[in-house]
C-alpha positions in Angstrom: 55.2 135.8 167.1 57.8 133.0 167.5 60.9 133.7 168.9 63.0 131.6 166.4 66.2 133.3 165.3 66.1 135.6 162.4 69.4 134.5 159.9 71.3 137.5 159.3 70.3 139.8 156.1 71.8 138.7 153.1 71.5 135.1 154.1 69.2 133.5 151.5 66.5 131.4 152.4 66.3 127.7 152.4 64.2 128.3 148.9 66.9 130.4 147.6 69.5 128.1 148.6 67.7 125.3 146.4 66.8 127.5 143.3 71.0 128.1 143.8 71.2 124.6 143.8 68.6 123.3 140.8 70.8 126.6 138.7 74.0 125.2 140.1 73.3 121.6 139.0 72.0 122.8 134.9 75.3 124.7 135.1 77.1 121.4 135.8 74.5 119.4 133.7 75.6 121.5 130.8 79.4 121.4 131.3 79.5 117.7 131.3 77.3 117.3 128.0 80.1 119.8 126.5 82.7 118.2 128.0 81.4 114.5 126.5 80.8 116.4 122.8 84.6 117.3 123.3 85.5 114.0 123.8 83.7 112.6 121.2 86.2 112.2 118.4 84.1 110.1 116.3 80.9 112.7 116.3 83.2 115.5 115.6 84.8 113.4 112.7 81.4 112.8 111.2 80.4 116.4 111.2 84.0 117.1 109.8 83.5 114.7 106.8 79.4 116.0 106.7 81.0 119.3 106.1 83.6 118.6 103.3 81.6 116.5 101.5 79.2 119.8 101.5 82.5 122.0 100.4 83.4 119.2 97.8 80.1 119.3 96.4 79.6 123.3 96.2 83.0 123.0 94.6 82.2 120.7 92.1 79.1 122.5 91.3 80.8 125.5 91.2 83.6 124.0 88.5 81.4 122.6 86.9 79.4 126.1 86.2 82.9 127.5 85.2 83.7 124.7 82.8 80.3 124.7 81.5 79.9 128.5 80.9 83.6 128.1 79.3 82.9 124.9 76.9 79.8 127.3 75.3 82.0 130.6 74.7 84.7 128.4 72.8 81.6 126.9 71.0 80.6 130.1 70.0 84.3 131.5 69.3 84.6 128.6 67.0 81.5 128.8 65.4 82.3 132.5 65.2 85.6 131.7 63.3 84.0 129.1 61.0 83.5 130.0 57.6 80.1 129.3 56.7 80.2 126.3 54.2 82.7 124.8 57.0 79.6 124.5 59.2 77.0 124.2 56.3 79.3 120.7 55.7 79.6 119.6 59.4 75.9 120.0 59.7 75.0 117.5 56.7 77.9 115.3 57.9 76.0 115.2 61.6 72.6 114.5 60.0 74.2 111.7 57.7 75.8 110.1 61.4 72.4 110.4 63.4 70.4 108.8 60.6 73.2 105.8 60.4 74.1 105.1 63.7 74.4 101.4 63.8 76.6 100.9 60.7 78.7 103.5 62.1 78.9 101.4 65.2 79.9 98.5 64.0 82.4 99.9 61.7 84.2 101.9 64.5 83.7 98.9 67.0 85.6 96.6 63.9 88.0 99.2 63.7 89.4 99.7 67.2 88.8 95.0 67.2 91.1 95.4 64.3 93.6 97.5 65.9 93.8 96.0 69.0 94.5 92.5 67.7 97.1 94.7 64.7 98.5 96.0 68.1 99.1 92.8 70.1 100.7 91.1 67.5 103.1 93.7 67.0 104.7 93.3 70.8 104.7 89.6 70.2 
């Protein structure tokens, strides 16, 4: 047995006293990485934009649900409303425009030409 001094009870031990240590210093370790995130204005302004742009697109996604759900029930209201001839009429009319689309283009293109230049003129 050695006669060395025992250290009172409830003292810890030179191994506690470093585990207390090691904890003490991943406490501080911790702090000081929060603590730097904090202070980080340009992170935290990136993750602010990151998460609008994610809000701005649900949004639009959602919108564009609502408008899209909304364009087919006037659709249908209108085609509801149309007499049949009406539509029997606008059917042939939209066959006759896909099977001439070129003339059709050039004739609208000469048109708005025709009343741009009719247009400038006039404020001269």
């Amino acid at each position: 047995m050695t006669n060395a001094p025992r250290p009172p009870r409830g003292t810890p031990t030179p191994d506690e006293l470093r585990e207390q240590v090691e904890h003490t210093r991943d406490e501080l370790g911790m702090t000081v990485e929060a603590l730097a995130a904090k202070a980080d204005i340009k992170a935290q302004a990136k993750e602010k934009t990151a998460a609008v742009k994610e809000q701005a697109a649900e949004k639009t996604a959602l919108v564009a649900d609502q408008i899209r759900v909304q364009t087919q029930h006037a659709a249908q209201a209108v085609k509801d409303t149309t007499p049949e001839p009406v539509l029997h009429k606008a059917g042939q009319v939209a066959a006759v425009v896909r099977a001439n689309r070129k003339p059709l283009l050039v004739a609208g293109s000469v048109l708005i030409v025709f009343l741009l230049v009719r247009r400038s003129r006039g404020r001269r």
